[in-house]
C-alpha positions as MATLAB code, in Angstrom:
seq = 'XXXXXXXXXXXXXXXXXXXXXXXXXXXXXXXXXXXXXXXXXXXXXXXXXXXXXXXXXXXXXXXXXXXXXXXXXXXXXXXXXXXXXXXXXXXX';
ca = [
      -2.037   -4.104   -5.289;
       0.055   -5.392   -8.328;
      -1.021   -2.635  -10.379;
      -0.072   -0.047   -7.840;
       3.128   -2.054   -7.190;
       3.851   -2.178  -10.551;
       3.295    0.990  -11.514;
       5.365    2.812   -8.574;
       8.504    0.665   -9.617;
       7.768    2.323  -13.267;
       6.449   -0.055  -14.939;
       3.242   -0.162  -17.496;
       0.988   -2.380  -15.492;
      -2.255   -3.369  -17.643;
      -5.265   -4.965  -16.088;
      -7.387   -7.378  -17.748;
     -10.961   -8.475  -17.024;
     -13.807  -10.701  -18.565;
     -16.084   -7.651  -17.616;
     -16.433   -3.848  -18.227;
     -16.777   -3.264  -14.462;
     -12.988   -3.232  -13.142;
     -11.822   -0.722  -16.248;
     -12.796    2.316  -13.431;
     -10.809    0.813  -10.956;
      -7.881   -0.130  -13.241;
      -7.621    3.435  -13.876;
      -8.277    4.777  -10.110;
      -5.178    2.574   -9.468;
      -3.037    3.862  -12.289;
      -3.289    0.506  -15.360;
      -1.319    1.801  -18.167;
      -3.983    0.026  -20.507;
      -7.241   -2.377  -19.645;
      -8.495   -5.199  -22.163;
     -11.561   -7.182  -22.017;
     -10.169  -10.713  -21.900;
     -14.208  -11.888  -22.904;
     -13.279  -10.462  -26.589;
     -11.211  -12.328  -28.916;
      -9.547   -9.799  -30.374;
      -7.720   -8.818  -27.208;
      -5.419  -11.957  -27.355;
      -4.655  -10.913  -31.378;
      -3.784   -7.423  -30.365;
      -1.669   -8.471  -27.012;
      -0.178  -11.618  -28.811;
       3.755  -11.438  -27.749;
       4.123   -8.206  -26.255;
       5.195   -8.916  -22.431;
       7.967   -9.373  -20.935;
       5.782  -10.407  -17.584;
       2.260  -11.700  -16.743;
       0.845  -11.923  -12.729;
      -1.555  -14.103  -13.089;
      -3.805  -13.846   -9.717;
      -7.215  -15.212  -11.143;
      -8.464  -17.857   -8.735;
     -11.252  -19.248  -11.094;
      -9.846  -21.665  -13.538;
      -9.192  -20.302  -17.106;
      -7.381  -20.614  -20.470;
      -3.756  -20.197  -19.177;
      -2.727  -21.268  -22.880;
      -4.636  -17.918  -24.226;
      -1.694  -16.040  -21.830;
       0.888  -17.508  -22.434;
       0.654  -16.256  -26.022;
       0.882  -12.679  -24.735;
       4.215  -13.270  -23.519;
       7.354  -12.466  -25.710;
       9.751  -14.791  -25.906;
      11.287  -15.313  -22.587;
       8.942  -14.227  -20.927;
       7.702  -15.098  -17.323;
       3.834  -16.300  -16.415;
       3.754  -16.406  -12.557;
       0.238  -17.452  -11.328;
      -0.685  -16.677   -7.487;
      -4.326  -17.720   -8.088;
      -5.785  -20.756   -6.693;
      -8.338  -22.551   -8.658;
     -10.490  -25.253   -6.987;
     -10.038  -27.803  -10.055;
      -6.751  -28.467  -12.529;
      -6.564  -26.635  -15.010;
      -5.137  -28.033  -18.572;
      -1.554  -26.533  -19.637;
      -0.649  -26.962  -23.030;
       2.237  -23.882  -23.199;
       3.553  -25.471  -26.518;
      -0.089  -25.367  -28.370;
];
């Protein structure tokens, strides 16, 4: 829903997954661009370069590795629920 939401309000919504499998989907639904978050190169070629991350992974994860894609001034909001805390380091 946040890619179609994002898209019809005109903006370039990306979609990023650990695994090949959502890139169909991403594109049924209109992603502007899809990375595989499970290669490290994705983070180098992302570093800095939005304005706004949604965040709705419920697993826990590297929120640090995200936070780098934002430019500066940018705004992480995460909807996702993880079961156990999750270390935050934004300054690393």
């Amino acid at each position: 829903m946040a890619v179609k939401n994002g898209k019809a309000l005109g903006t370039e919504a990306n979609v990023w997954s650990t695994s090949e499998r959502k890139r169909k989907d991403a594109e049924r639904l209109g992603a502007f661009d899809f990375a595989l978050t499970s290669q490290p190169e994705t983070f180098t070629r992302l570093h800095r370069r939005f304005d706004f991350i949604l965040d709705t992974v419920s697993a826990p994860h590297n929120y640090n590795a995200y936070v780098n894609l934002l430019k500066t001034d940018g705004t992480m909001i995460l909807v996702g629920a993880p079961d156990k805390p999750t270390r935050w380091s934004p300054f690393h």
